[in-house]
VONUGU-557316 format. One record per residue: residue in one letter; x, y, z of N, C-alpha, C, O in turn. Coordinates in steps of 0.05 Angstrom, whole numbers, plus 5000, padded with zeros to 4 digits. Layout:
BEGIN
AXYZXYZXYZXYZ
...
***
This chain:
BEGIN
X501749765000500050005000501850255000503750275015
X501050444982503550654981502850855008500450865011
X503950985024504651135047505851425037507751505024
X503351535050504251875040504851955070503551905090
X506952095069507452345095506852635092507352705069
X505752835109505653065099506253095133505852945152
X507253365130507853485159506453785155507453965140
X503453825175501654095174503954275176505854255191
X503054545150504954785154503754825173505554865189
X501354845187501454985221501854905244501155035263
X503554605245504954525267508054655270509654725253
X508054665295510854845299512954665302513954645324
X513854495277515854295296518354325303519754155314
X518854585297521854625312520554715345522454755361
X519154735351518954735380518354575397519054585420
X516254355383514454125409513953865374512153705375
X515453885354514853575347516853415358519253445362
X515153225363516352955371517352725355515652715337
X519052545350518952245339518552105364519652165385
X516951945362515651785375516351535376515451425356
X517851345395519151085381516450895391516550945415
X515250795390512850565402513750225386514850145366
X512250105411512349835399510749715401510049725424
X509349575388506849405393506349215417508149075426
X503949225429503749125452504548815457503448615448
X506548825471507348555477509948555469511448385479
X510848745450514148665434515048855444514149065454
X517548765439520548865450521849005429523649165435
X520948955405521949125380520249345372517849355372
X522449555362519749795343518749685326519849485316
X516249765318514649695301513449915279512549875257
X513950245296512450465280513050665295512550695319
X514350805280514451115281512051345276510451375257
X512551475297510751755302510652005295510552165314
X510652065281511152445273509452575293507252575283
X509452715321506552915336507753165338509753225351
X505353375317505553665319503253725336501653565344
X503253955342501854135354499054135342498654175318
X496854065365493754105352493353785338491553705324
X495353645347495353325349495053215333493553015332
X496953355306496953265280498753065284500153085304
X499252865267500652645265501152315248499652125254
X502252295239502952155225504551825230506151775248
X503651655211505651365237506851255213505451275194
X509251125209510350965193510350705204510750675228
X509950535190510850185197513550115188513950045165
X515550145208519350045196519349845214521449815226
X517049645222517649325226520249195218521849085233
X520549225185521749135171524349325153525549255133
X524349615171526649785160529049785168530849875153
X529749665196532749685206532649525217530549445225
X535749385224535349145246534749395281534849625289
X534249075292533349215311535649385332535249605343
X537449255331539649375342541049705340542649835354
X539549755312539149975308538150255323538750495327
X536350085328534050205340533550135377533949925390
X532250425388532350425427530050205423529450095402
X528550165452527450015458524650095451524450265433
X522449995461519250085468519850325485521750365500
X517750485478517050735503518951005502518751195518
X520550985485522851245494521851405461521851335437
X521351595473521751875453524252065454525252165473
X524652085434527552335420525852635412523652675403
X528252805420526953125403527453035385529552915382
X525853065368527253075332527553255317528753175296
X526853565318527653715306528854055326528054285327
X530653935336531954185340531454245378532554445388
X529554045396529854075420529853755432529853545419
X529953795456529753535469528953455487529053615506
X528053235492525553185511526353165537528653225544
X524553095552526253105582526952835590528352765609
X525752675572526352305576529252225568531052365577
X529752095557532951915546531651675534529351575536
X534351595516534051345502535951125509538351135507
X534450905519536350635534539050485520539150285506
X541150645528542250475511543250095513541649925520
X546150025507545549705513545349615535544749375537
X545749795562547649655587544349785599543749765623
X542649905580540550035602539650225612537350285620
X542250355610542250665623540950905608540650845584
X540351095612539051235593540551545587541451715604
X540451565561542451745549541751945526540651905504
X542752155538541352335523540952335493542652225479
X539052455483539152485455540752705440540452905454
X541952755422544052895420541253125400539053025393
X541953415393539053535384538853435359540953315353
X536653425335536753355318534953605293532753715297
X535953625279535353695260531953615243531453385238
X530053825237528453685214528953475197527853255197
X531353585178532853435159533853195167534152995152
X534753235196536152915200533952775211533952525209
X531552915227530452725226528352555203527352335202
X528352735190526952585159528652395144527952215128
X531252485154532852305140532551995148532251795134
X532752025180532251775193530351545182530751305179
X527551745178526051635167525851485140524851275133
X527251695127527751595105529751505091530751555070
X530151325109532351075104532050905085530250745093
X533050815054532950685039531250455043529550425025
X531350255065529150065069527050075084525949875094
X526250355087524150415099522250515089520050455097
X522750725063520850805037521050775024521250915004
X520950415029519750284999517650354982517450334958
X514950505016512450414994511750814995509550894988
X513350955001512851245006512851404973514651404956
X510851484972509251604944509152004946509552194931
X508351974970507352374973508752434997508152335019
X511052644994512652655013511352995009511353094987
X510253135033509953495035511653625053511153655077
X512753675046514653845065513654205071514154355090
X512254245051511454635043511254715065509554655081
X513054875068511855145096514755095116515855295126
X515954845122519254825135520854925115521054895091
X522455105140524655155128527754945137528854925159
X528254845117529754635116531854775109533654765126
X532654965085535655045084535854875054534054795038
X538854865054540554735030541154515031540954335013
X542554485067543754235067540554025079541053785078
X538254085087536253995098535253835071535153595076
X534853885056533454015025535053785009533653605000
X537353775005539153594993539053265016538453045008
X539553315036538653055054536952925045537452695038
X533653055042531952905046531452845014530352635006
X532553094995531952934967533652604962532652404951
X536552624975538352384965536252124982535951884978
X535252305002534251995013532451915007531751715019
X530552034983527351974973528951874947527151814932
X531751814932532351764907531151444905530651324884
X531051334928530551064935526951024937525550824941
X526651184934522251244942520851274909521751404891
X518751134909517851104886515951334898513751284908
X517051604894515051854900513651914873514351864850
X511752024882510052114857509252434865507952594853
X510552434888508952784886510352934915509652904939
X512353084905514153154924514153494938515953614926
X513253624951513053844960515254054981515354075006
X516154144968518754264987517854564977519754704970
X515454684975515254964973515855125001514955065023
X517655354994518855485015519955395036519955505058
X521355145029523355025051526855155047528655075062
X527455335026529555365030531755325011534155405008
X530155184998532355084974533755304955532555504949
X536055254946537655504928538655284908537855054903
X540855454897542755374878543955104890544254894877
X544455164915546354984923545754664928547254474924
X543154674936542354434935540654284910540054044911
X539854494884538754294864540654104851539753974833
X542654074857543853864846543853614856545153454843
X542653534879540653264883537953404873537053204861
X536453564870534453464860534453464832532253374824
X535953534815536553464790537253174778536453064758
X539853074802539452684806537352674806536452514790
X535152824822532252594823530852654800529052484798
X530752794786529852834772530252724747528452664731
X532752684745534952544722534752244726535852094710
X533352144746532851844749530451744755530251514745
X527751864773525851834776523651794757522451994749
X522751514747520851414732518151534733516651574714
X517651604775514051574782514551844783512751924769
X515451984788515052314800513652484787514852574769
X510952574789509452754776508552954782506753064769
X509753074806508753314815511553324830512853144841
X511953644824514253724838513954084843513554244825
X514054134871513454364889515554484893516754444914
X516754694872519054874893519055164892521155274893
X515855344889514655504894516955594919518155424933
X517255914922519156094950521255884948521355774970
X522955784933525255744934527155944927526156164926
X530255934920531956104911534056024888536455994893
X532755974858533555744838536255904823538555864817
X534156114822536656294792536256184767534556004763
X537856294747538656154726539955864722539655674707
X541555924745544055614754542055434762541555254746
X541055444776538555274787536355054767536054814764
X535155314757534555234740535055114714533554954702
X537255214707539055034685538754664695537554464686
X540754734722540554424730538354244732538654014726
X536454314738533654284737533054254712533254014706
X532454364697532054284665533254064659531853854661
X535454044651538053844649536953554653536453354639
X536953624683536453344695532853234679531953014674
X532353384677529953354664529753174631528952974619
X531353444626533253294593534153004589533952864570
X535052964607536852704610535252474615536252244614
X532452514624530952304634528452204618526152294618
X529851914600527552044574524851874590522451914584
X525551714610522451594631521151794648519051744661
X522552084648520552274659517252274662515652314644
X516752234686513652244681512652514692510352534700
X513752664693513952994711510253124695510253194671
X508553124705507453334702506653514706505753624686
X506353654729506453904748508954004760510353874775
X509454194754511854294765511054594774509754754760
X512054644800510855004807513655134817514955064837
X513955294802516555434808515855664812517255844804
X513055744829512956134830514756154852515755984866
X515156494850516056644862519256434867519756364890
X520456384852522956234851524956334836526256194820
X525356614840527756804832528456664808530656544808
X526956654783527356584756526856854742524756984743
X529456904728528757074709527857014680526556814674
X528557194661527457124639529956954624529456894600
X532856844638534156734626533756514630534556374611
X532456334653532256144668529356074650528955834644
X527556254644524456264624525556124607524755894600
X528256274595528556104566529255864574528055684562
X530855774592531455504593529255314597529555104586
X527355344610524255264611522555234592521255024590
X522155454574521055414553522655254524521255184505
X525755204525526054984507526054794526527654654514
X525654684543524154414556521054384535520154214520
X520454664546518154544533516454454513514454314512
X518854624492518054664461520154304453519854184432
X521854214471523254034464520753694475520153504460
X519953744508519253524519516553454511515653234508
X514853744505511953744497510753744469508753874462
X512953544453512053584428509553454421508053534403
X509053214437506852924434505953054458507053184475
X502552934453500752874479501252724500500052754521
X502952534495502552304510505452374534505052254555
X507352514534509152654557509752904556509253024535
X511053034578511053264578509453344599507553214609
X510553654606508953764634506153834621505653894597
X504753824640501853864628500854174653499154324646
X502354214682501454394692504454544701506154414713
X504954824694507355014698505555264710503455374705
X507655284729506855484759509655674745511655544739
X509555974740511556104735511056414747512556604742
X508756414765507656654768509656754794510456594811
X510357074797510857154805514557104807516157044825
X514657144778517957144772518357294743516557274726
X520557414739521657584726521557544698523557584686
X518957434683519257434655520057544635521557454618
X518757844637518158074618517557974594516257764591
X518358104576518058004545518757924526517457894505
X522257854537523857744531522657364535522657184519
X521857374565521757104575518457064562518456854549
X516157184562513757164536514257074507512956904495
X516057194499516557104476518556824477518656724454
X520256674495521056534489518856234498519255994494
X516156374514514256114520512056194493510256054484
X512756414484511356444452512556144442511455934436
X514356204442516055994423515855774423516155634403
X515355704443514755444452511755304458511255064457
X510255484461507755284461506155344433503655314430
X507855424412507255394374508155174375507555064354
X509255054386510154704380509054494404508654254401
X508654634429508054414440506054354455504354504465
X506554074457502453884453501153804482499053674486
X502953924501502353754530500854034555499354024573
X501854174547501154324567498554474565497754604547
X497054394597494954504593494154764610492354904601
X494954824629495654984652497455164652499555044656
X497855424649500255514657499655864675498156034665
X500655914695500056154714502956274712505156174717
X502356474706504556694695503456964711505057164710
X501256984724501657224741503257324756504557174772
X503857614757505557784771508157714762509857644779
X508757714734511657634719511657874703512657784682
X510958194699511258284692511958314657513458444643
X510058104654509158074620507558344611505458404622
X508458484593507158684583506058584556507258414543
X502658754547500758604532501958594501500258544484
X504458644491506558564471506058214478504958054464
X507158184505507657914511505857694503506357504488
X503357764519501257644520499457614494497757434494
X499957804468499457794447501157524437499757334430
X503657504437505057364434504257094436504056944416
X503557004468503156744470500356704455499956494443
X498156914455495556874444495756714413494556514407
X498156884391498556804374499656484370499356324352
X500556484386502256124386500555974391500255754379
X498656074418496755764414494955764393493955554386
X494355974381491356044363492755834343491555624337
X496055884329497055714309497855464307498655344287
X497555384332498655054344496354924345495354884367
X494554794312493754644321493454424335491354294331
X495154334353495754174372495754264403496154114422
X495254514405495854634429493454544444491254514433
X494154494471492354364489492054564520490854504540
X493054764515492654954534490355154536489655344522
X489255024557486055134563485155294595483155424600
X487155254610487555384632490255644625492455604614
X489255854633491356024632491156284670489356334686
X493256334669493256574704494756754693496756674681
X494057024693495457194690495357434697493557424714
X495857644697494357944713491758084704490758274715
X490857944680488857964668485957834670483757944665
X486457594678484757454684486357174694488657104689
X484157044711484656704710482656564720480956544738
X483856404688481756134685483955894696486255854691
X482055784713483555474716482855294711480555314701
X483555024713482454844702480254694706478854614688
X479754644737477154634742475354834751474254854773
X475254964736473755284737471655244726471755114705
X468855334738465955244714464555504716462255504708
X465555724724465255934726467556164723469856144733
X466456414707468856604701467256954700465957064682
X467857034723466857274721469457484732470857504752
X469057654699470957854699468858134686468858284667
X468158104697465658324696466958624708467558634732
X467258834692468559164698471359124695472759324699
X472958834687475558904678476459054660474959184645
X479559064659479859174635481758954624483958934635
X481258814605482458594604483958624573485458444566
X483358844557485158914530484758764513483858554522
X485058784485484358634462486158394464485058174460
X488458384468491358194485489558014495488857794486
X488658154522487857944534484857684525484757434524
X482857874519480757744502481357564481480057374473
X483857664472484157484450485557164468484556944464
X487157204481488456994490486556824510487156584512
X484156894526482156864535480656664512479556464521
X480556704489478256624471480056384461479256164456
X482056454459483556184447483655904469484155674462
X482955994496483255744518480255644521479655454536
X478555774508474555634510475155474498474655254509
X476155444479475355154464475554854470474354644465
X478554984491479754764494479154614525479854404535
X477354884536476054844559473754634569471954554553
X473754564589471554294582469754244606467954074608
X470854464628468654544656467154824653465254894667
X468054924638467555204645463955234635463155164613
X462355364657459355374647458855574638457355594618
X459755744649458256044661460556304651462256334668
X460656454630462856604624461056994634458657034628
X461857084641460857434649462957654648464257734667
X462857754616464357974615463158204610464258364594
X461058254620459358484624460958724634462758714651
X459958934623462359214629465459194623467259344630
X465358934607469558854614470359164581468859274565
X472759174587473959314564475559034551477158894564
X474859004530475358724507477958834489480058714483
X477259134480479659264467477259334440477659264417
X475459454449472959454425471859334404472959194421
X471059274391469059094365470558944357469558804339
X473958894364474658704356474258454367473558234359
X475358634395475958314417473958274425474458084440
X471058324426468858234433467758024403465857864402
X469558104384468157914357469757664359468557444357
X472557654363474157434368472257204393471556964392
X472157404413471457164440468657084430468056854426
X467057294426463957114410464656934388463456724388
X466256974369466756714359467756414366467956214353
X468256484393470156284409468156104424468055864426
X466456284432464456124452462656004431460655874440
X463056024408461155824397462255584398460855374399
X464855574398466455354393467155254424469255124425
X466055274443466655244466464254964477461754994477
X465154794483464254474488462654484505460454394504
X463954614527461454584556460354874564459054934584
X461255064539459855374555456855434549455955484527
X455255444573453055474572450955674574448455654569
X452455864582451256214593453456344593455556264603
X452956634579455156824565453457064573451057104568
X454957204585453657484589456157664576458657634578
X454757844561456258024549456358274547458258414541
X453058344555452058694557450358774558449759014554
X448658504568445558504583445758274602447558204618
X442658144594442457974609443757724588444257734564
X443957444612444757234607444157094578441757094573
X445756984559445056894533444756624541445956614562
X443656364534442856134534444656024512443655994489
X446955974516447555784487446055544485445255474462
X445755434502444955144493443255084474443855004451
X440855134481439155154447439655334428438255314408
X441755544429443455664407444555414387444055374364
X446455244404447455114390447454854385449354714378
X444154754391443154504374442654314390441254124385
X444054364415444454134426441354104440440653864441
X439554264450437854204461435454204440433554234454
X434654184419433954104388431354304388429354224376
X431554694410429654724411428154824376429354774355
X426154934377425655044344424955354344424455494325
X424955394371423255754377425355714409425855544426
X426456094399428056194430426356504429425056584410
X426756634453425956764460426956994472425757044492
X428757164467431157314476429757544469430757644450
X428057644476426257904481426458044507426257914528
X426858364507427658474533429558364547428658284569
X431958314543434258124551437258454560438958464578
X436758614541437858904542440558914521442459074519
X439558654505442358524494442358714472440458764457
X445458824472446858974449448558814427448358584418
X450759064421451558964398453658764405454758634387
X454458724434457558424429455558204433456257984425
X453258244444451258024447450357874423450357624422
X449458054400448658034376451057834353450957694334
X452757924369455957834369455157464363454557324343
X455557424389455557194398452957004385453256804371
X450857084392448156994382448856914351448756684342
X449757164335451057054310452556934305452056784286
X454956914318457656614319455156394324454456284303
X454156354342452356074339450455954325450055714324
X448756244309446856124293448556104277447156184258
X451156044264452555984237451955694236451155574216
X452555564267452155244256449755104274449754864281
X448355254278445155104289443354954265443155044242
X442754814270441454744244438554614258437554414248
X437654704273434454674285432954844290430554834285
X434355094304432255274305430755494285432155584266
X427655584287426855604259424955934269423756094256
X425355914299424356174303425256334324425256214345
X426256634328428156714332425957014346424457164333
X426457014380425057334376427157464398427757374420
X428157764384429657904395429058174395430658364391
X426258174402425258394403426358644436428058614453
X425358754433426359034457428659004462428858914484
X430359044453433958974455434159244447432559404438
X438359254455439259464443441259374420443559444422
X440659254402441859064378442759274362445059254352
X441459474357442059734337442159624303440959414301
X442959694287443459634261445859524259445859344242
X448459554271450959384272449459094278449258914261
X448259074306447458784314445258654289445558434281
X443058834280441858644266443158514243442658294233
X445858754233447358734201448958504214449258354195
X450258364236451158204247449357844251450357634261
X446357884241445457764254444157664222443757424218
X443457894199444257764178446657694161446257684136
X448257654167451257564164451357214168451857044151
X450657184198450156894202447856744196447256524205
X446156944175443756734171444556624139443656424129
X446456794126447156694106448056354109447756184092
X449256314136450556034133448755844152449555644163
X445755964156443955854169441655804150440556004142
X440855544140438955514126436255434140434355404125
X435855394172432655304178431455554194429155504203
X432355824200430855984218429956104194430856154172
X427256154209426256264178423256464191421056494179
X423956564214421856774235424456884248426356744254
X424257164251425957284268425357534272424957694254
X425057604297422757884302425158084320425758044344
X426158294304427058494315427058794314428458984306
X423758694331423059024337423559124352424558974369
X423559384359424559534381426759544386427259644408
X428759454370432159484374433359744363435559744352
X431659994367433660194347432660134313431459974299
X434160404312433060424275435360244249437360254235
X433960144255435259994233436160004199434159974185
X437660024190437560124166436459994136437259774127
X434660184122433859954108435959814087434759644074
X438059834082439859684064439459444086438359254074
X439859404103440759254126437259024131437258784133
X435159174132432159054126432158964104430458784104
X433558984074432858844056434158694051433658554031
X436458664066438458384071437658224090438758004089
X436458244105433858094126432557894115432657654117
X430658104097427657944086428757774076427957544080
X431057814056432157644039432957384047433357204031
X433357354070435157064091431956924098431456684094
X430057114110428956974129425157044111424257214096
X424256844121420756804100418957024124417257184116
X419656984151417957254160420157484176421857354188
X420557744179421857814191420158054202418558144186
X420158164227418458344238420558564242422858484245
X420158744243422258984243421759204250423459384249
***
């Protein structure tokens, strides 16, 4: 059975955790180790079978293990009881994690200890032996100095798929090694990796992003979630993850907030996924907005989110597959463009089901066929012209509905000239009532009649 450890960031264990030595009732040998924090969090390992016993004190005696010491002793051979010498976090994880002890250890959390370099390097060399799958050392400490065990682990580890070093201190050097080891490991199974706020600049970006344009060419490996937010991109480091996700097929996730990407940047990446038909990136974080992955709701309602941003926004609906509920009511899009791009997007969007744009709520679903209605009803709704928008991206490929009323709106003559546009590539609506939307023009009414057998106007 695989054995996860996590130690609560809100236990204080440099002050009152304990290792706990116990032995099963009746024996004379350990049987299981204790992790006890504060608020009586705690954790037990079974090393029945991790050291001989001689190794190990008797039943009943507890050690400080990280940095104080208890008021008890540990028996040594003749009996006597002898102090514990202080011990370190690190050494005592190390203890634990003795080569024949985490055999079956999978989720090791460390986040929130500060462990240091040499803490950090301990406990990585001693998990090289752990079929881990998901390792957490955010804000424990780590620098330059110690990624070079976690680059071994990285450079050898088959199961490892999540890797935490968020508030570390990487650099360029760091990160190089880290890459590398990455490079070198063609059984990599790495798919999450979070490196925010991890003193990466935009030279250390580039080394990241040919990882990615190199590891994420196929669906089938490659990181699928990258944490980069709150490190030194600019637009130098934008354009080199431009570069890279026009080629690559794995990544679906990526948070780049507070990296000081300017909307040059963000244009940038918009363009690469729009051209990768292969691109699988549908979650995006940035200072603009964020969508995540299991997100079924998105309200950015009074942003100012720029034509940049809308556009790069519209390119991740498609690929989106929770998201229900989209509300960019009052948003600044970057004007009639970026409101025409994202309405075209949401037609193409799998699970989006309600779009607010500049009234009330639009109904895609029987917009777009799926609910096989034959008559909608979008009268007094307050819907304008990005609304008109959208309504038109969807009637392009409905092919059921046959009666259409969009009466008391603010549609104006842009929205209705928008609304015969998509009836050209709509052959069954054939009723569509839009009165009271403003004056409409008649070049624009006799391009109407012409689409549709009744039109009220």
């Amino acid at each position: 059975m695989d054995l996860s450890l996590a130690l609560s960031r809100e236990a204080r264990w440099s002050d009152d955790a304990l290792l706990c030595l116990r032995a099963a009732p009746g024996c004379t040998v350990l049987r299981a180790v204790t992790l006890l924090g504060r608020g009586g969090d705690s954790v037990t390992l079974d090393i029945s079978k991790a050291l001989g016993t001689s190794q190990w004190p008797k039943a009943g005696a507890s050690v400080g293990a990280f940095g104080y010491q208890t008021t008890g002793g540990i028996p040594n051979a003749a009996g006597t009881l002898k102090t514990p010498p202080r011990m370190h976090l690190a050494a005592g994880m190390g203890l634990l994690l003795h080569p024949t002890s985490a055999a079956s250890l999978s989720t090791l959390s460390l986040g929130g200890h500060f462990l240091g370099d040499e803490g950090v390097a301990g406990i990585v060399n001693a998990c090289c032996s752990c079929p881990l799958s998901s390792l957490d050392l955010a804000s424990c400490g780590a620098s330059q100095r110690s990624v070079a065990a976690l680059a071994a682990l990285l450079r050898n580890s088959r199961t490892l798929r999540s890797l935490n070093l968020s508030g570390s201190f990487l650099g360029e050097a760091g990160v190089s090694d880290l890459m590398d080891g990455l490079q070198r490991n063609r059984y990599s199974d790495l798919q999450v990796l979070n490196l925010s706020d991890a003193c990466v600049d935009s030279a250390g970006i580039q080394l990241i992003a040919n990882y990615l344009g190199c590891a994420g060419c196929n669906q089938q490996s490659g990181l699928t979630s990258l944490d980069l937010s709150r490190n030194w991109i600019g637009l130098a480091g934008a354009m080199a993850i431009e570069s890279a996700l026009s080629v690559n097929r794995s990544l679906r996730s990526l948070n780049v907030k507070q990296s000081q990407i300017p909307k040059e940047g963000f244009a940038a990446i918009g363009q690469a996924t729009a051209s990768n038909a292969g691109c699988r990136l549908a979650a995006f974080t940035c200072d603009l907005f964020s969508l995540t992955e299991d997100a079924t709701s998105l309200d950015l309602r009074n942003r100012c989110l720029t034509f940049e941003g809308a556009f790069l926004l519209a390119q991740c609906l498609p690929r989106h597959t929770h998201l229900r509920h989209l509300d960019v009511s009052r948003a600044y899009l970057g004007g009639e463009q970026g409101s025409a791009v994202l309405a075209r997007m949401t037609a193409l969007s799998p699970s989006l089901e309600m779009v607010v744009m500049d009234g009330e709520p639009i109904p895609l679903w029987p917009l777009k066929s799926r609910g096989g209605e034959e008559q909608l009803d979008l009268s007094s709704k307050r819907l304008g012209f990005a609304s008109a928008q959208v309504i038109a991206a969807v009637l392009r490929t409905n092919l059921t509905l046959r009666t259409l009323s969009l009466r008391r709106n603010a549609l104006g003559n842009l929205g209705a000239f928008e609304i015969a546009s998509a009836l050209k590539a709509n052959p069954t609506l054939t009723e569509l009532d839009l009165r009271e939307n403003g004056r409409i023009q008649p070049l624009t009414a006799k391009r109407l009649r012409q689409l549709v057998v009744s039109l009220a106007i």
